[in-house]
MINU-324638 format. One record per residue (C-alpha): chain; z negated, y, x. Coordinates in pm, 1 decimal, padded with zeros to 6 digits. Last residue first. Example, Ala and Ser with C-alpha at 12.3 -4.5 7.8 and 13.67 -1.06 7.14 Angstrom:
// residues 2
<rec "A" <-00714.0 -00106.0 01367.0>>,
<rec "A" <-00780.0 -00450.0 01230.0>>,
//
This chain:
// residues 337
<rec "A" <-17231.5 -05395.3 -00845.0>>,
<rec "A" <-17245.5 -05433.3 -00501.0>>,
<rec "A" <-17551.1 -05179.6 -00432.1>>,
<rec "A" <-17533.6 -04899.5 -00235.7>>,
<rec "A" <-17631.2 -04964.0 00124.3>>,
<rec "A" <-17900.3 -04824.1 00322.3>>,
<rec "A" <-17871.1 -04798.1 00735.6>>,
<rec "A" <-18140.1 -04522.3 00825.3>>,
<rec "A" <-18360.4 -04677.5 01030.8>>,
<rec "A" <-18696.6 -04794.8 00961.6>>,
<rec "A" <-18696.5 -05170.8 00950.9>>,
<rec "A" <-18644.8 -05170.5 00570.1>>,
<rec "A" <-18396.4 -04883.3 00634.6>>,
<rec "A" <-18195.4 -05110.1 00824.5>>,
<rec "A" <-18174.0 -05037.7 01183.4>>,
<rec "A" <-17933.2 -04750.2 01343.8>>,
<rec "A" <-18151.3 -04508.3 01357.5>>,
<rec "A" <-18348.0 -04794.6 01654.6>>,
<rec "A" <-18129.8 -05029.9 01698.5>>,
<rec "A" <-18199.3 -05047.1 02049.8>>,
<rec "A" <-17893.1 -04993.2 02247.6>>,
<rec "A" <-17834.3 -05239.2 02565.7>>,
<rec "A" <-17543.0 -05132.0 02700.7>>,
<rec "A" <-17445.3 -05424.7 02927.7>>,
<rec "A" <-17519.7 -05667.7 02622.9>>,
<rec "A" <-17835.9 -05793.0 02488.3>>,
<rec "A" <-17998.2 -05505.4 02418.2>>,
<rec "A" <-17702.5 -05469.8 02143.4>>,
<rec "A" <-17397.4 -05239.9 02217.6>>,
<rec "A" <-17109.2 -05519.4 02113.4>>,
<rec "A" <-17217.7 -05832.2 01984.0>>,
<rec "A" <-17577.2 -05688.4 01846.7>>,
<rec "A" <-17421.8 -05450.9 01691.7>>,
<rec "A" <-17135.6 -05671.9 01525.9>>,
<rec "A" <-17449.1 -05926.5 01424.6>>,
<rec "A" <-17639.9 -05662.3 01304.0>>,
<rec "A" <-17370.8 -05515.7 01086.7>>,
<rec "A" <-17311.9 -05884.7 00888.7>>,
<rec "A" <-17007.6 -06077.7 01069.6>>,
<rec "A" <-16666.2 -06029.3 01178.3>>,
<rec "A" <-16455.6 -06355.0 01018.7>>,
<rec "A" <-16726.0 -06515.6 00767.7>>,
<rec "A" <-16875.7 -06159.5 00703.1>>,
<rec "A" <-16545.3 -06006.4 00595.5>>,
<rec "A" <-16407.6 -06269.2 00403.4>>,
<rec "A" <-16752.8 -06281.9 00220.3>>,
<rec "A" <-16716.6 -05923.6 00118.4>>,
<rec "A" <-16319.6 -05955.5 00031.2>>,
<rec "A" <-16396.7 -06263.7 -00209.4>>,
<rec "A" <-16296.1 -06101.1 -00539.7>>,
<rec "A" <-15985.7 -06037.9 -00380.7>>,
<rec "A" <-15937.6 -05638.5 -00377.5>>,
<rec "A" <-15816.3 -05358.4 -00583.8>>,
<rec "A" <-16136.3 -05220.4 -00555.5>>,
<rec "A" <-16290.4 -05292.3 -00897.8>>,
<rec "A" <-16117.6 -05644.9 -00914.7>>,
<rec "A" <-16270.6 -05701.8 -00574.1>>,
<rec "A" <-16632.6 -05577.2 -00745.1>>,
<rec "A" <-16548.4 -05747.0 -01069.3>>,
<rec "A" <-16619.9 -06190.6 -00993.9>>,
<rec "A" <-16963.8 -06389.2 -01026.5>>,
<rec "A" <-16865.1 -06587.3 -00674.9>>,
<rec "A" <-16775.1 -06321.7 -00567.2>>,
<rec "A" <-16955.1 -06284.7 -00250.5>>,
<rec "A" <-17170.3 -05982.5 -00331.7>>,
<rec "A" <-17204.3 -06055.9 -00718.2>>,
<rec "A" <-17340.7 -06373.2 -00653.0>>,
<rec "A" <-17531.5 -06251.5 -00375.9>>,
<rec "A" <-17689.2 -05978.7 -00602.4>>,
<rec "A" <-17721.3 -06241.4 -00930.6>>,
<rec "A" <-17915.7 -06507.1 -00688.0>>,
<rec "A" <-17858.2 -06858.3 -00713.1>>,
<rec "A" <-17691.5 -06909.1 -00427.9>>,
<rec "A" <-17408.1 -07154.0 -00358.7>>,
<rec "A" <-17204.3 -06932.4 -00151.8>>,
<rec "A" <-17482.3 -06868.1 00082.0>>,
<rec "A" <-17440.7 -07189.2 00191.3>>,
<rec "A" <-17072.1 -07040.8 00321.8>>,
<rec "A" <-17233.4 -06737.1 00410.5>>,
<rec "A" <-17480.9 -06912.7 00687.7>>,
<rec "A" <-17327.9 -06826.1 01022.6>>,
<rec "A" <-17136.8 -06544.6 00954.2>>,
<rec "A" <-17463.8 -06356.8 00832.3>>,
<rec "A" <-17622.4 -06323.0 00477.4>>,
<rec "A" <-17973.5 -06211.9 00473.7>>,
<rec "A" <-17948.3 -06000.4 00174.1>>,
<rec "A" <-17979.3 -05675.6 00384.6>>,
<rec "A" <-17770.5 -05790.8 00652.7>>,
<rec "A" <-17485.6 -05840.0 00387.3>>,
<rec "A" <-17540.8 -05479.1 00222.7>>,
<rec "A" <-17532.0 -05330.5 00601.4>>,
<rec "A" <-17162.3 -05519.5 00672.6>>,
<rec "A" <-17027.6 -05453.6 00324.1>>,
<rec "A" <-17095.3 -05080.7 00323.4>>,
<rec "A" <-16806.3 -05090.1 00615.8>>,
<rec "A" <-16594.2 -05275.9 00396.4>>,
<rec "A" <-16730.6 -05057.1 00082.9>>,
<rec "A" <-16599.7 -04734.4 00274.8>>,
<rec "A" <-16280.5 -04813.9 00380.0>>,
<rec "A" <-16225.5 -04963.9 00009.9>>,
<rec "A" <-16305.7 -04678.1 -00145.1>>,
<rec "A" <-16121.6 -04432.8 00068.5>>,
<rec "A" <-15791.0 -04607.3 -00007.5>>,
<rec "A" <-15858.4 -04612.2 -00344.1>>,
<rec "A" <-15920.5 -04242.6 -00342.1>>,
<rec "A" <-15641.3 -04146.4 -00134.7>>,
<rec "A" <-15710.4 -03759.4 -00167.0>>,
<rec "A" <-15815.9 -03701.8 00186.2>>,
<rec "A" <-15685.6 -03897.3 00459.9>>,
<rec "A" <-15958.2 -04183.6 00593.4>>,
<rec "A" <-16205.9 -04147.6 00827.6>>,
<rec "A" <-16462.0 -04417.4 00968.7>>,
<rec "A" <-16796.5 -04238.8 01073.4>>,
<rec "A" <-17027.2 -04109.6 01311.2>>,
<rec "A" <-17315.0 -03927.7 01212.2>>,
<rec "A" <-17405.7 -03723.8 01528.9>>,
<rec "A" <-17728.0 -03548.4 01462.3>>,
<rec "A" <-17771.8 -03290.6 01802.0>>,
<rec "A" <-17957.6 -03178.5 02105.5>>,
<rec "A" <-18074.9 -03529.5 02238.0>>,
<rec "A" <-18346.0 -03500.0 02580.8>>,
<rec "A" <-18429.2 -03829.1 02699.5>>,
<rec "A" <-18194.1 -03795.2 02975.9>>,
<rec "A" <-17896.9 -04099.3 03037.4>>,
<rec "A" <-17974.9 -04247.3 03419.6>>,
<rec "A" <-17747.2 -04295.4 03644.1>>,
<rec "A" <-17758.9 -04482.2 03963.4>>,
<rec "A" <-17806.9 -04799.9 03816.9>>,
<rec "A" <-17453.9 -04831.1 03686.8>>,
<rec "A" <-17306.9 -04828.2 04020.3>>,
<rec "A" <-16916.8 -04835.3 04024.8>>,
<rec "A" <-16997.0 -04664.8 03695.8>>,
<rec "A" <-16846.5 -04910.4 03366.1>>,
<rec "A" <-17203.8 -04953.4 03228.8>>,
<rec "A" <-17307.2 -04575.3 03266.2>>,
<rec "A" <-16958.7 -04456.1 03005.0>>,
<rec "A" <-17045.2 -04730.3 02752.2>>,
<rec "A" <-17430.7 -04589.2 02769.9>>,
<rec "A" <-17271.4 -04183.0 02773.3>>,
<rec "A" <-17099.0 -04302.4 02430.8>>,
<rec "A" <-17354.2 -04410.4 02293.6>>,
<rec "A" <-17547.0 -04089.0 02352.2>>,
<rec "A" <-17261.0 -03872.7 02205.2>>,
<rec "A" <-17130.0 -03691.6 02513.6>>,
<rec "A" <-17268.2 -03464.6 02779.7>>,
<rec "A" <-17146.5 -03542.8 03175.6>>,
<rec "A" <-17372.3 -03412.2 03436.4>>,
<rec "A" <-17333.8 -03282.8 03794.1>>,
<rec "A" <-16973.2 -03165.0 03809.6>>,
<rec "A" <-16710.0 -03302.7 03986.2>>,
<rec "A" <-16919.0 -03581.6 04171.4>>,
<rec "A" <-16656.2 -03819.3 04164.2>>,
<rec "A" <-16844.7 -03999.1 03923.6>>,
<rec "A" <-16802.5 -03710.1 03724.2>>,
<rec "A" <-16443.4 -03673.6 03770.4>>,
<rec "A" <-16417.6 -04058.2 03662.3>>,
<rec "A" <-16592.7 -03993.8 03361.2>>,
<rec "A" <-16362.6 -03717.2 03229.2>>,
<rec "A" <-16029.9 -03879.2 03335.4>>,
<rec "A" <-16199.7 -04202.7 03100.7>>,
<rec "A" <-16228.6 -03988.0 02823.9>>,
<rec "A" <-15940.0 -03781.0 02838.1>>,
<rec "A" <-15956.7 -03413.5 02757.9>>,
<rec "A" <-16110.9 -03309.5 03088.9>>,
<rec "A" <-16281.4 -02990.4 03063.3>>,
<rec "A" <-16578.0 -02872.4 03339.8>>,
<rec "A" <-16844.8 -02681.8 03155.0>>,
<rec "A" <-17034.1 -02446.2 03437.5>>,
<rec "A" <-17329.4 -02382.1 03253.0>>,
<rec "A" <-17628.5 -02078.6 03233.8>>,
<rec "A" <-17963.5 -02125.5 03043.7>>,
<rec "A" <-18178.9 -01946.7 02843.2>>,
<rec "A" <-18261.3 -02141.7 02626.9>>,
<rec "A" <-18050.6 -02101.0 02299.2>>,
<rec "A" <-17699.9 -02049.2 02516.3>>,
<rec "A" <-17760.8 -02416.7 02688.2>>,
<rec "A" <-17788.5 -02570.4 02370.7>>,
<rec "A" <-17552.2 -02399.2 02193.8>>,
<rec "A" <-17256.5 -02431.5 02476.3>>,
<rec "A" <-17388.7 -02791.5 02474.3>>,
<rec "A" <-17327.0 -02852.2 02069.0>>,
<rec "A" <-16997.4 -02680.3 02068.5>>,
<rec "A" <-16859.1 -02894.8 02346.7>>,
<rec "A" <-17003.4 -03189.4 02223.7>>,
<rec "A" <-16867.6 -03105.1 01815.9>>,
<rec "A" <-16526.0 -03181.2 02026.0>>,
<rec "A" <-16253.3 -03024.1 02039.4>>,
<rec "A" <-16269.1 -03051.6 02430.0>>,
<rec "A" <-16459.3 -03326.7 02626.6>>,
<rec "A" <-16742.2 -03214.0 02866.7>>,
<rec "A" <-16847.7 -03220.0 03254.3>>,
<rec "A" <-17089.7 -02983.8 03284.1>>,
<rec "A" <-17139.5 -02784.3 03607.3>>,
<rec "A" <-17505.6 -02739.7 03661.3>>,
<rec "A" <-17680.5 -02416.4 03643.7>>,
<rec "A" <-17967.3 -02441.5 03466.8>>,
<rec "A" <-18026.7 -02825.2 03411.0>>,
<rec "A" <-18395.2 -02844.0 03420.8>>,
<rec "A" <-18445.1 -02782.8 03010.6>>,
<rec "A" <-18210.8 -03131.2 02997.1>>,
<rec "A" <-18537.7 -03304.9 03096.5>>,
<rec "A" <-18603.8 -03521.9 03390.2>>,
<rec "A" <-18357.1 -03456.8 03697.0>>,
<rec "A" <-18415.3 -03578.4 04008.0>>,
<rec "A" <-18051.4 -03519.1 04113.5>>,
<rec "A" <-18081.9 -03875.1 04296.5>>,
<rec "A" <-18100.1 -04023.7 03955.1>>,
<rec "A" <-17708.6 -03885.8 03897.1>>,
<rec "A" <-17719.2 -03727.8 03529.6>>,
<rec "A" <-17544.0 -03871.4 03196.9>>,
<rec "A" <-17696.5 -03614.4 02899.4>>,
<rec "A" <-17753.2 -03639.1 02550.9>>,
<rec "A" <-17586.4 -03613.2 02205.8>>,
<rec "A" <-17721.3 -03775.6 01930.0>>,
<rec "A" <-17619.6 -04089.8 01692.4>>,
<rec "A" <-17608.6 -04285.8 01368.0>>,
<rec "A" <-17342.9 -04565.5 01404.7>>,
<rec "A" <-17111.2 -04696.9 01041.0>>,
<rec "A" <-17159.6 -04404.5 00882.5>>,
<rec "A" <-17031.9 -04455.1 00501.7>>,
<rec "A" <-16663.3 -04312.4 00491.1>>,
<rec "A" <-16535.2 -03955.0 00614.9>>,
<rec "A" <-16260.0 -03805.8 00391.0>>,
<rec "A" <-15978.3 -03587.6 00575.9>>,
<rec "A" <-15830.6 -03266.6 00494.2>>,
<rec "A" <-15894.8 -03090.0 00811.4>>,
<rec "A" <-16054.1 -02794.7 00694.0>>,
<rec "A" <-16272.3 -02922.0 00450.6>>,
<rec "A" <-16435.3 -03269.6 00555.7>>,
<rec "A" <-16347.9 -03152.0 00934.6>>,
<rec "A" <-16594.4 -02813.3 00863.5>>,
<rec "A" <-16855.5 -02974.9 00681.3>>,
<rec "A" <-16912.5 -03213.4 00973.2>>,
<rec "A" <-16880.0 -03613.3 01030.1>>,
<rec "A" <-16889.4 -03678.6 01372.0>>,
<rec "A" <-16592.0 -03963.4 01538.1>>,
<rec "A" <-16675.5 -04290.8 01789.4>>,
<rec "A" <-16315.4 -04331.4 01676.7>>,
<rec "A" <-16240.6 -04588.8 01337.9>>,
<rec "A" <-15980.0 -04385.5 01183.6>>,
<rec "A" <-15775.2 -04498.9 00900.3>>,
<rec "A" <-15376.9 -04560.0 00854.0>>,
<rec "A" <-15237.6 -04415.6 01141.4>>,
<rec "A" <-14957.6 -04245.4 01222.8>>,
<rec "A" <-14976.5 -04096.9 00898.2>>,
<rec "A" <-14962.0 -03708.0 01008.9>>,
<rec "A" <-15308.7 -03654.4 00891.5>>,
<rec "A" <-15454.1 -03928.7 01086.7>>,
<rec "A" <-15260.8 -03859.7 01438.8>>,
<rec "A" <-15343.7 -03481.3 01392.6>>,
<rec "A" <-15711.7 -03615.5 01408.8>>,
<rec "A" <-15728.4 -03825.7 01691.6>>,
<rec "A" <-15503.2 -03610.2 01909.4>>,
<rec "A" <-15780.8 -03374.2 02069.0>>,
<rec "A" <-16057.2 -03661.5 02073.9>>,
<rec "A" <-15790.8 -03880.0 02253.6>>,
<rec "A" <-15621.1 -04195.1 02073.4>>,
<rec "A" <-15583.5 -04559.9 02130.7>>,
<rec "A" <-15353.7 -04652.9 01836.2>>,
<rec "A" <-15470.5 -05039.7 01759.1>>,
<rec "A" <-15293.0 -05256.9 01498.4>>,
<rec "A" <-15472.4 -05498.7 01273.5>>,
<rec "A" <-15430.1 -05793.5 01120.0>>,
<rec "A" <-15662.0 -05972.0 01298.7>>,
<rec "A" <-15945.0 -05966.9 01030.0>>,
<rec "A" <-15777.2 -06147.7 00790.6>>,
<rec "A" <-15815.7 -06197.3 00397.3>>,
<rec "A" <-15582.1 -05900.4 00392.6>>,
<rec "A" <-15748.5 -05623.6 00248.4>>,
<rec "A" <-16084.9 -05734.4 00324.9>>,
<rec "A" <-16061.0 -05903.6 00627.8>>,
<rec "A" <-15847.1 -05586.9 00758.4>>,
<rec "A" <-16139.2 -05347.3 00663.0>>,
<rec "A" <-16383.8 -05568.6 00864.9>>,
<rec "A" <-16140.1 -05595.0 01171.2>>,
<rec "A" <-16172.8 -05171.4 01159.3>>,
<rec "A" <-16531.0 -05181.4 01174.5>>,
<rec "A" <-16468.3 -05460.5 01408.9>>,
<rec "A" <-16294.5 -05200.6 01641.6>>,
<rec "A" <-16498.5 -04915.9 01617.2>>,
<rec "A" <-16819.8 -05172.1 01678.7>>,
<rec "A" <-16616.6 -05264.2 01987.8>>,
<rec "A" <-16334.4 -05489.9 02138.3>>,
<rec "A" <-15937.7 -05506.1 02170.1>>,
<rec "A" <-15823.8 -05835.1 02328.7>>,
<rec "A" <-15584.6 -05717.2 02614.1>>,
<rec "A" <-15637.4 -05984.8 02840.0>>,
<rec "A" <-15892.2 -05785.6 03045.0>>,
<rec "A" <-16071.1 -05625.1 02772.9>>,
<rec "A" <-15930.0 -05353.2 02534.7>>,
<rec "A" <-16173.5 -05103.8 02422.5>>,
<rec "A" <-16337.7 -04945.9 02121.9>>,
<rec "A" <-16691.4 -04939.5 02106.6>>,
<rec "A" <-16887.6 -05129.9 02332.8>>,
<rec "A" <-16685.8 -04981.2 02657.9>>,
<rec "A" <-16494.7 -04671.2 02534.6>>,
<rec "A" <-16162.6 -04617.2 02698.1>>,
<rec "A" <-15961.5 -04657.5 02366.2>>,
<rec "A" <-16103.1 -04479.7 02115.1>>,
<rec "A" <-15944.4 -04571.4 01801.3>>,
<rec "A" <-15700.5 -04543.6 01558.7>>,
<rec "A" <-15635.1 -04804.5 01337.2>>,
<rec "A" <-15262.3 -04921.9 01200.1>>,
<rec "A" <-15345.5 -05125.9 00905.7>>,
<rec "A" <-15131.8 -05483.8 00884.0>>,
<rec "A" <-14850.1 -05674.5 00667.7>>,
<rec "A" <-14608.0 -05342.9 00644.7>>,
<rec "A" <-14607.0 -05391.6 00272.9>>,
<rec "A" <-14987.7 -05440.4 00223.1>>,
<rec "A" <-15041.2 -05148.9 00455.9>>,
<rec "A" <-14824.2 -04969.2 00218.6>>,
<rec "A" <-15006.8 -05077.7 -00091.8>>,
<rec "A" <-15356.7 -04942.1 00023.7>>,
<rec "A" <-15228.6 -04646.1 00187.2>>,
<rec "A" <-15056.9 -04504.2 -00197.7>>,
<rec "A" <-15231.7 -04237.1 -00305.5>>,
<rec "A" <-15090.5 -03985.4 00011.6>>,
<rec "A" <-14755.8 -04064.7 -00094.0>>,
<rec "A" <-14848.3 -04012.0 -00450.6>>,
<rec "A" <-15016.1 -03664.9 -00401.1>>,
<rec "A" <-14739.4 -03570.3 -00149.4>>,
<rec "A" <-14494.6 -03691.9 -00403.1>>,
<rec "A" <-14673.8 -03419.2 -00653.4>>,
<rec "A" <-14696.3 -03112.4 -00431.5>>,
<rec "A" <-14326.5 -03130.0 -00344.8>>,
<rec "A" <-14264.5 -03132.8 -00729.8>>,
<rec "A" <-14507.5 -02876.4 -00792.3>>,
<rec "A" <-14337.4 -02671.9 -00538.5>>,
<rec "A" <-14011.8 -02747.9 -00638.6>>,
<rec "A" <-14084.4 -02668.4 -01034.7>>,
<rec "A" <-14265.4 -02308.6 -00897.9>>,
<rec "A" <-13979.0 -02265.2 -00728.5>>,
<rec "A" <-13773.0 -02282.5 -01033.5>>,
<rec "A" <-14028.9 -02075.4 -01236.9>>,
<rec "A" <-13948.2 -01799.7 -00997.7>>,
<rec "A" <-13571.1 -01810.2 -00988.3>>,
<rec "A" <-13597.9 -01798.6 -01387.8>>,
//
């Protein structure tokens, strides 16, 4: 009898976990915003500016999920967060999603009990080295003193790198971002290995940002993705649609700038896309036009790449993975219907 009653509690502590954990959606309706966790000291990703306007792809990836739910992209909170809290701070509930320069990898999908979304940046890890080292190829690095973030698939990924050539290392551990570039700058250690994006925000706030250069040498896929708690499958399907919305809108030509006139198209996919022919917000627990308040307030992908990393910007990424498949990256959305 004393068994089967803590077999009751246990199911019964099991069960409101299940239906706290079902239930994101409606709380951030309650609460009137989504509480996103983000980088914080990353230029182009997830940063605020000067006045305290947050900026990024992380942070219109998270902008786009707001226009969705809310019919307004600015209802959103921002939890700067470091690669060793980030996680923790999702499964606790401190924040509702995370939109963090963050890898998707068997072991976080499992272990951690989170969900990871449609990719919303396709990277690889490189290397940040002083021109006046000389340095061409990551092959000539024997010996240097790494600068490197912990937890991180980086600090796996180098120790690997280094370890399958032959090569000795000197990893110096900082687990803030911006504590870690400054003690390279400071000529701590002699190169600093992070997500290649993440090295370009890191070069275009150097005192001298022409005195770096990033190798050509990348050692690793980094998918990075939104994440979401695991077993909130509404949740999760709206995280991921927002961010599918973007790269389905750039594929049908639809941009902030001409989705109202897109409005009156004739064509089923665009119909279906903007809800005008109404079932995918209905589907998602959304407004039926959730996809066209996203692109009227934060734009298609391209335009939120081009905005924030684009060759037009300090950073100045190519698209290159990151293009749409029909251009020969690897951005592909499913279809809106």
């Amino acid at each position: 009898m004393k068994g089967l009653k803590i077999c009751l509690i246990m199911f019964a502590i099991i069960a409101m976990t299940g239906v706290a954990m079902a239930g994101t959606l409606q709380d951030v309706r309650a609460k009137g915003f989504i509480q996103a966790g983000v980088n914080g000291d990353l230029f182009g990703f997830g940063k605020a500016d000067d006045k305290g306007v947050w900026r990024g792809l992380d942070v219109d990836t998270a902008r786009a999920i707001s226009a969705a739910v809310f019919g307004d992209a600015d209802k959103v909170k921002y939890t700067p967060l470091t690669a060793k809290t980030r996680f923790t701070a999702l499964q606790s509930g401190e924040i509702d999603v995370l939109t963090r320069n963050c890898t998707q990898t068997l072991g976080r999908d499992t272990a951690l009990g989170l969900d990871f979304v449609q990719v919303n940046y396709y990277d690889g890890q490189g290397f940040l080295v002083p021109k006046k080292l000389g340095v061409k190829d990551a092959k000539e690095l024997d010996g240097a003193a790494v600068c490197v973030l912990p937890g991180t698939t980086t600090e796996l990924n180098v120790a690997d790198y280094f370890r399958a050539n032959g090569m000795k290392m000197s990893p110096v551990v900082i687990e803030n971002t911006a504590e870690l570039a400054k003690a390279f700058f400071a000529g701590r250690c002699d190169v600093l290995t992070s997500d290649a994006s993440q090295l370009a925000g890191t070069r275009a706030v150097a005192p001298n940002p022409q005195d770096y250069i990033i190798l050509p040498t990348i050692i690793s896929k980094e998918p990075l993705a939104p994440a979401v708690r695991h077993g909130d499958n509404q949740w999760k399907d709206v995280v991921n649609y927002s961010v599918l919305a973007l790269i389905n809108a750039e594929e049908l030509g639809i941009t902030s700038q001409n989705v109202d006139e897109m409005l009156k198209s004739k064509d089923p996919k665009i119909m279906r896309f903007l809800g005008v022919t109404p079932g995918n917000g209905k589907a998602l627990g959304l407004d039926e036009k959730f996809a066209y308040n996203i692109i009227k307030q934060v734009g298609n992908y391209g335009e939120i790449f081009e905005r924030n990393v684009g060759v037009n910007t300090t950073l100045g990424i190519e698209r290159g993975l990151n293009a749409l498949w029909t251009d020969g990256g690897l951005l592909y959305s499913a279809p809106f219907k």
